[in-house]
N, C-alpha and C positions, 0 to 999 in steps of 0.2 A: 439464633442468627450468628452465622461466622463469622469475623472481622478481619479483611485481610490487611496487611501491616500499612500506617499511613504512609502515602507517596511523600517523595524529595517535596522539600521547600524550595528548590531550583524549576518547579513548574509551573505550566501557566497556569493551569485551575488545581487548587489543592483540594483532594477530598478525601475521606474514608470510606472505600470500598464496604459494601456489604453485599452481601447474595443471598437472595430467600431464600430460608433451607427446608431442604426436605427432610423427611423424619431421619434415613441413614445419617447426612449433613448432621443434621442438629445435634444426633445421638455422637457420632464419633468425630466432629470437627473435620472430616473429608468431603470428598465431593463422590455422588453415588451418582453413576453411570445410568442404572438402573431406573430413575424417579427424576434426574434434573435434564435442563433442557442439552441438546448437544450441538447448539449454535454458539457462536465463538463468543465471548465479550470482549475481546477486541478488532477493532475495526481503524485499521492502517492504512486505508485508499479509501475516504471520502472527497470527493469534489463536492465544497461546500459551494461552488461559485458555477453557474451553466455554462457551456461554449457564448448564449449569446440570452437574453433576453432577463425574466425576472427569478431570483431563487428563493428556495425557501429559506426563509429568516431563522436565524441561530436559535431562538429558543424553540420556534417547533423545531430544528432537528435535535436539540437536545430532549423531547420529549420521547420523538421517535427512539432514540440509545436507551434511554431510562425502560420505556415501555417493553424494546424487545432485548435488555439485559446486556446491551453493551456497554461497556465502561470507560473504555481508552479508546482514543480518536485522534488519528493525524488528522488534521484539517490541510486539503490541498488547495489551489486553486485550479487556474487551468491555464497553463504556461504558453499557450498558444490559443488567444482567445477568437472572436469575432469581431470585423467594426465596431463599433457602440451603435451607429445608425443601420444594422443589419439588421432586417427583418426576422433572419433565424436564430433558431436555436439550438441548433446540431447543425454541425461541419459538412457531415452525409447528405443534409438536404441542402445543403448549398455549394453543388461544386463550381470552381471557378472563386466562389468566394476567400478573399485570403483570408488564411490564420496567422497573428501575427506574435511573437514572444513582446510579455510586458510587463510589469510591475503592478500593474493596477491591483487584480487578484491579492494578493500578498499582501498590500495595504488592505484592503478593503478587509481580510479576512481579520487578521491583528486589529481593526478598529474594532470590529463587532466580538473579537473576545475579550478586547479589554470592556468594553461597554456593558457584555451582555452575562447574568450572571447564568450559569447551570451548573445546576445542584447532582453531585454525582456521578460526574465524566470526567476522566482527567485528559483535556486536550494539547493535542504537540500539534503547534505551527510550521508548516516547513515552508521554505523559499520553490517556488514553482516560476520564475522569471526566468532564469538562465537560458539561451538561447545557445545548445549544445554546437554550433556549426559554425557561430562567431563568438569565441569563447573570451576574447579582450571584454574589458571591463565587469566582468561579471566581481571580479573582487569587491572591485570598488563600491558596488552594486550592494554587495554583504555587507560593505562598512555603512553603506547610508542606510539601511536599514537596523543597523546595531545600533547608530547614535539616535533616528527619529525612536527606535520600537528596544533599549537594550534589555538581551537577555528572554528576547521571547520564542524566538526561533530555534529550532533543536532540530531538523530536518530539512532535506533540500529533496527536492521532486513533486511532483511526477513529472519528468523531465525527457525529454525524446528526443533518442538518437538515430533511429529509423522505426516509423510508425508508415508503415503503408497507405495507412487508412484517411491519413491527411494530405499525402501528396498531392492530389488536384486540386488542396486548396494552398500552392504554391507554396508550400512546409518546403524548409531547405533539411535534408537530411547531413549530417556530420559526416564527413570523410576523415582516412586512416593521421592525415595532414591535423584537420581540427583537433580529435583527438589527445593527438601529442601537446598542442596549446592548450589542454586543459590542466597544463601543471600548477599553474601558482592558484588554483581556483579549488584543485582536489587536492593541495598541500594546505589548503586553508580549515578545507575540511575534516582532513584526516587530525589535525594539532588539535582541534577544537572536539575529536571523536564524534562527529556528524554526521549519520547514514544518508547515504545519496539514491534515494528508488529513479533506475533507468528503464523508462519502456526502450525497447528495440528488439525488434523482430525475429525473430530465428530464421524466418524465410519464409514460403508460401504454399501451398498446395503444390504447386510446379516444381518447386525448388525450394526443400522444406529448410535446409541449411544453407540457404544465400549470404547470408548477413552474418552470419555464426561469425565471423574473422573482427566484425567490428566490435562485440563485445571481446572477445579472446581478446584483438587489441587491449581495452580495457583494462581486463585484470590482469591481462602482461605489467600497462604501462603502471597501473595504482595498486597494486596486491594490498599495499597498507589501509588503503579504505576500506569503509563496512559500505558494501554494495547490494542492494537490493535490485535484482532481476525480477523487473515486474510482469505477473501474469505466467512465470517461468514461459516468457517468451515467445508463447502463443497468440493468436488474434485470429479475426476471421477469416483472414486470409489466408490459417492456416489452423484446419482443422482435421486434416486428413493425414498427418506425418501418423508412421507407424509407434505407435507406444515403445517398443524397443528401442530402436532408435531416437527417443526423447529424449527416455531415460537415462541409455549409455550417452547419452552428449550433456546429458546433467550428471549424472555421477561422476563421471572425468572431471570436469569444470569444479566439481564443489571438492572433489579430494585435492586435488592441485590448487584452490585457493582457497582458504581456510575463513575469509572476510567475505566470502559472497555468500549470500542469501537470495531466499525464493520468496516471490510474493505471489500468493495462488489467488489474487481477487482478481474480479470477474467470473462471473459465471458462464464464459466462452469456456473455460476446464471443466465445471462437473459437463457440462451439454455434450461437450465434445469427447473429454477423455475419462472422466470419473463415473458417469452415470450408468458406461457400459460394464457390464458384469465382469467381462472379460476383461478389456482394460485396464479397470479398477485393480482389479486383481495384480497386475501388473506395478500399478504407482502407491497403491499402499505401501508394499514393505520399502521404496523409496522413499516416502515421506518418512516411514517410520524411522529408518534408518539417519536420515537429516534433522528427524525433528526440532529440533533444537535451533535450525537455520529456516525452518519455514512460518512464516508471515502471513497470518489471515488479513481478509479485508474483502469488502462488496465492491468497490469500484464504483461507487451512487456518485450521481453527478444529481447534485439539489436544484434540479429544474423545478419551477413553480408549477409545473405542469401534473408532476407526479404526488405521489399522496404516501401517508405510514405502509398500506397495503405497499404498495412497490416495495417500499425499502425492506419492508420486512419478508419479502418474495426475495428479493437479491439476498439478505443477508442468509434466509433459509437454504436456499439456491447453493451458497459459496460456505457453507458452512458443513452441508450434506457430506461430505469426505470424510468431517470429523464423526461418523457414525462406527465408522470400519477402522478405526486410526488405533492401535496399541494404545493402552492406559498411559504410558512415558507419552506418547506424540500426543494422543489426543493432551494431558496436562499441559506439554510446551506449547501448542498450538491451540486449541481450544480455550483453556484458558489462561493461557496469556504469557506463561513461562519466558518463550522465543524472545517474544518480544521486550517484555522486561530486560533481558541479558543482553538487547541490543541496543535498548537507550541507557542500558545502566542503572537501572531503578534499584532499589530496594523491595520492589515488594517480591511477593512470594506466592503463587495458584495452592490453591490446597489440593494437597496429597490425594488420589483415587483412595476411594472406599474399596477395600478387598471383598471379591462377591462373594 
């Protein structure tokens, strides 16, 4: 069995990594392509908490990570929840019904980690309150959460700046205006080196680059942030933009600012962009070439509804990319490289087995 290096004493659940090894593994302390699984072990976009009704409790989804080999887990909530007295539980089936940004989540999630013990996952809490559109008070916001919860939070998102997909549930989307008041909130961020994952939209089927100007806003106005583009920016609303034109509007974006990162969960990308032969062909040697800035994750939202099957269907699902990824990309991204160099860890993926 390999042992990969123990995590910071600065986290919330401290463990020592292991990985069942296979004969290559065992024999040369590498990771063999050939024999082990090629689903990521880390997982950076779970919604521990549902839009609206009951979820799965923290120790079954720590069984779920153990069972299908993930190890690192943001825990989100969901920054725009439902009523409490809503009958639903997805947004999509309740239009009309407001979503509304809240705190709740983020408490709720910090209680049941300090509470809840699991063996073998090293979990990062992020702040998912922020209401990107009224950007006052969110400081203060971070301070009441440092003095009830200090030292537990390491991440801020999943947080929306234009998500299409909520606007009939009267979601205020952030103008070029808000934006700019995001200063003493992402100056708070950046002192404390805090990754901030932002959904927002690229644009639509009709108009694949609508929205493009609000992020570019963005890493105009914060360069010095580590910025996570969740989903690189896709949604269903927009599944038809030409692969070329993805790409060149991500390569631009990621050579001109050196702190932005891609977050490929959801399996809206393999469905839409990875799955096809041709495509794929396309967004490989871009991942390959960013490796090192791209960020796996399912995008599981722990509705009580769904079961391990699911999760382990999404994780499969968002994971499938890393089949075709270079031995460098698939290491950063597959197991876990990336993201260790963006919370700063010390640990270290082992090295690819030479075929």
């Amino acid at each position: 069995m390999t042992i990969w290096r123990a995590l910071s004493a600065a986290t919330v659940a401290i463990v020592t990594l292991c990985i069942p090894a296979g004969p290559a593994l065992a024999r040369a302390g590498c990771f063999d392509r050939r024999t082990e699984p090629y689903t990521s072990v880390v997982d950076s976009h779970v919604h521990l908490r549902p839009f609206g009704g009951q979820g799965i409790p923290l120790t079954e989804m720590g069984d779920y990570w153990r069972r299908s080999g993930v190890r690192y887990v943001n825990l989100y909530g969901i920054g725009q929840i439902l009523p409490t007295d809503s009958p639903c539980t997805y947004y999509l089936d309740c239009p009309g019904t407001p979503v509304l940004p809240s705190m709740k989540n983020d408490m709720d999630n910090v209680h049941d980690v300090m509470a809840t013990k699991v063996d073998g996952v090293r979990m990062t809490l992020s702040m998912t309150f922020p209401d990107l559109a009224h950007p006052a008070g969110v400081v203060d916001r971070i301070h009441e959460l440092d003095s009830a919860y200090p030292g537990q939070f390491s991440w801020m998102g999943e947080v929306n700046l234009i998500k299409q997909a909520i606007l009939p549930n009267q979601a205020e989307p952030a103008t070029l205006d808000d934006i700019a008041g995001w200063w003493p909130f992402m100056d708070e961020l950046r002192r404390r080196d805090i990754p901030i994952t932002i959904h927002s939209d690229l644009g639509n089927d009709a108009e694949p680059l609508k929205f493009l100007n609000l992020m570019e806003t963005v890493l105009a106005l914060y360069p010095n942030n580590k910025i996570v583009w969740a989903h690189m920016g896709l949604s269903e609303q927009l599944t038809t933009i030409p692969p070329r034109l993805h790409i060149d509007t991500l390569r631009r974006l990621m050579d001109q600012y050196p702190n932005l990162y891609l977050d490929i969960a959801w399996r809206v990308l393999e469905d839409n962009c990875f799955c096809n032969e041709s495509s794929r062909a396309e967004y490989v040697p871009f991942l390959n070439d960013y490796s090192s800035r791209i960020i796996p994750g399912t995008d599981f939202v722990a509705s009580r509804k769904k079961t391990f099957a699911v999760y382990q269907e999404e994780l499969d699902a968002t994971s499938h990319i890393n089949k075709f990824l270079s031995d460098k990309a698939f290491r950063d991204v597959a197991l876990g490289q990336s993201y260790f160099g963006l919370l700063g860890l010390p640990d270290q993926a082992p090295p690819i087995c030479a075929a």
